[in-house]
N, C-alpha and C positions, 0 to 999 in steps of 0.2 A: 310429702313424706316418702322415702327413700324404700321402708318396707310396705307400701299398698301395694302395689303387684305382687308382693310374696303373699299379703294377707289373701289378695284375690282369686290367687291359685289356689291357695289349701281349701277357700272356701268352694273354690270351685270342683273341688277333688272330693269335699264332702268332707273334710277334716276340719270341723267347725270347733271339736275342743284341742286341736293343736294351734289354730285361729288364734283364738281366746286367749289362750296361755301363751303365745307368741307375742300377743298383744302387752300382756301382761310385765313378760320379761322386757318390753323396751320402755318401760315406767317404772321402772324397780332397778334404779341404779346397782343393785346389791347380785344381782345376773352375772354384772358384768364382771367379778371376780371367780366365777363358775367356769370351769373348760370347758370348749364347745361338747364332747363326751357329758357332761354334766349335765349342760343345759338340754342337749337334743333328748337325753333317758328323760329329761322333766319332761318337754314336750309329750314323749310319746306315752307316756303314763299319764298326761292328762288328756289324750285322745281315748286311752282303754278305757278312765274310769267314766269320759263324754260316752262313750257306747254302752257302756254298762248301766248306766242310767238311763238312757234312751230306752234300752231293750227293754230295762225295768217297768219304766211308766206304759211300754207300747202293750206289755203281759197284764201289765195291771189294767187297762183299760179292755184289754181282753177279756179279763177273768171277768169283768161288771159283779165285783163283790158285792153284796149288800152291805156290807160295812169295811170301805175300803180303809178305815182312818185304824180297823185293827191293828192288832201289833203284838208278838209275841213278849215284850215288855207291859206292853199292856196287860195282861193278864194277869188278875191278883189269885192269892194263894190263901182266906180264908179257911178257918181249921173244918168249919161246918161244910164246905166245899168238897171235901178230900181228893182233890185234883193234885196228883206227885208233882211238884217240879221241877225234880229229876226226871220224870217220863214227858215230859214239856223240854225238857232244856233237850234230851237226845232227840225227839224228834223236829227238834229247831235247825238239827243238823243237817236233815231232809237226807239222810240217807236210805229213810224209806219209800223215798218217791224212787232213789236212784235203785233199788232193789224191788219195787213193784210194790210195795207193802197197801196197806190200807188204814184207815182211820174209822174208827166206830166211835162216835159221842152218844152218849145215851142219857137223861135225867129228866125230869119234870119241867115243864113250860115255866120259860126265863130263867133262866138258873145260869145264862149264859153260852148253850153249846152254840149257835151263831158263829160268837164272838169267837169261841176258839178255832171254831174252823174257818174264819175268814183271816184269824190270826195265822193259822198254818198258811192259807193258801198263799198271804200275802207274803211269807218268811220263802215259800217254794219259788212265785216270780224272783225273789231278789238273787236265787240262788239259780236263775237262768231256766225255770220249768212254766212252759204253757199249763195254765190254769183256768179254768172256766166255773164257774156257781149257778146253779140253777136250784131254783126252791122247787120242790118233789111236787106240785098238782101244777105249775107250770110247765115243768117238765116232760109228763105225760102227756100235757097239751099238747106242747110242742109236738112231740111223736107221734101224736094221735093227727094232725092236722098235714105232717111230711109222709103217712101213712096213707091220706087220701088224695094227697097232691101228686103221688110219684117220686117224692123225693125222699124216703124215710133208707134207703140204702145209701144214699148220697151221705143221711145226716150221722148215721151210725159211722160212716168211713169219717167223715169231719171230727166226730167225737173222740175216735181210737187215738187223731196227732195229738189232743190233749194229754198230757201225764198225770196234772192232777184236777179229778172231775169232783166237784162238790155239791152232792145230791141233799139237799135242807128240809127238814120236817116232815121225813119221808113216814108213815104210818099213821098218821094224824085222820086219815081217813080212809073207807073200806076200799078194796083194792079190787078193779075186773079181772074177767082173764087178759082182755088187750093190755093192763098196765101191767100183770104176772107175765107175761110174754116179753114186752118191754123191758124190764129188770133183767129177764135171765140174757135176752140177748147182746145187753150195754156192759152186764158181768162175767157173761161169760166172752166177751169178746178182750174187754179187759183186764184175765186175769192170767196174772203174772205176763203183763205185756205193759201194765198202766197203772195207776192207783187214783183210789176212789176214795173221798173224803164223804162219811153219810152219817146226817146225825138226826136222832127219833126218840118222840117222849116212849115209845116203848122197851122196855128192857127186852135185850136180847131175847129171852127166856121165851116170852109171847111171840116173837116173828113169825113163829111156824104158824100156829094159830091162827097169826092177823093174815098171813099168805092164801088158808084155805085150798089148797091145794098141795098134796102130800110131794107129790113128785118134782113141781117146780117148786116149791118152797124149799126141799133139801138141795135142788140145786142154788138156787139165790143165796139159802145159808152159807151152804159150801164156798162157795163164789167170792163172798165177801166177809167171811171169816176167819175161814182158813190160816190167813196170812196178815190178818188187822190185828191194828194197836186198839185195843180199848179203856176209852175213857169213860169213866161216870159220875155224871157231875150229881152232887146233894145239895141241899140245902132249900131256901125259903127262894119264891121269883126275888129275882134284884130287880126287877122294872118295879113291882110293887113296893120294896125296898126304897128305891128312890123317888118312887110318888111320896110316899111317905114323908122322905123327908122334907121334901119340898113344903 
């Protein structure tokens, strides 16, 4: 075959979806009525949209979502719910990541907040933004353990390339001073520099309360208020929901 050396170059240049579609066009008689100008923009459009997918799966394999299979499609709009979606469909747009914003989910255990925020995280990789998920008492682990090793400055500077950090089920239990110390330094190093997706069966209203500490509690508020979209999901668990029906 006449074009394996051309195949063997691109491949060897790392241009595996110009390859492809290279490939593509000498089994598609119908190419061959296309002007070299014609064919070469197909090429290189199927090389951007090879990278853009690449980059995709490499962020999403990043993020290690708990529920990678999310999807801002996915997400149903039940009237018991009163999740807008219109305030779903703007923040689909992730101009909030590109403006530093924040995400607050708040509701009752299973009602879905998860789901939504592995739905944003997953909508922010596709839109080119490193994304990480960490469920809130892992988390602190984490900290608590790079705190004793010597390496908890390293992890805090690792944390800050993230844009959007998704901290899961965060209040669900009483919090020390090392995890109040934790929060204010992951918040305050990320605000208005990053956004933070964090979702809690507690209603805002209690944070301060659940914090126990007057001074860093108004800063964590602050921190992750300020500038957050908040959502509040209602209704009955959907896990119990679909035990049920089963």
């Amino acid at each position: 075959m006449l074009n394996e050396p051309t195949i063997e170059k691109l491949r060897a240049l790392r241009l595996d979806g110009m390859a492809s579609a290279f490939l593509e066009q000498q089994k598609d008689p119908g190419f061959a009525e296309l002007s070299f100008d014609e064919r070469y923009g197909l090429l290189v459009d199927a090389e951007a949209l090879h990278r853009e997918n690449k980059r995709m799966r490499r962020y999403l394999d990043e993020a290690k979502l708990k529920l990678r299979q999310a999807c801002i499609e996915g997400i149903d709009y039940p009237a018991r719910r009163e999740l807008d979606k219109a305030v779903v469909r703007q923040l689909a747009t992730c101009r909030w990541v590109s403006e530093r914003q924040n995400v607050v989910i708040t509701g009752p255990t299973g009602v879905g907040k998860t789901y939504v925020a592995c739905a944003l995280a997953q909508q922010a990789c596709s839109k080119g933004h490193r994304t990480l998920y960490r469920r809130a008492s892992r988390f602190f682990d984490e900290l608590h353990l790079a705190r004793a090793d010597g390496s908890y400055a390293r992890l805090l500077k690792k944390l800050m390339k993230i844009e959007v950090l998704i901290i899961d089920d965060w209040g669900s239990s009483k919090v020390d001073d090392e995890q109040r110390r934790d929060m204010m330094e992951i918040l305050d190093d990320r605000y208005s520099e990053a956004s933070t997706i964090l979702t809690s069966q507690l209603p805002v209203g209690k944070w301060h309360d659940h914090l126990a500490d007057p001074n860093n509690a108004d800063v964590i508020c602050e921190r992750i208020l300020h500038n957050a979209h908040k959502l509040v999901l209602k209704g009955p668990s959907r896990r119990k929901e679909a035990a049920t029906e089963k």
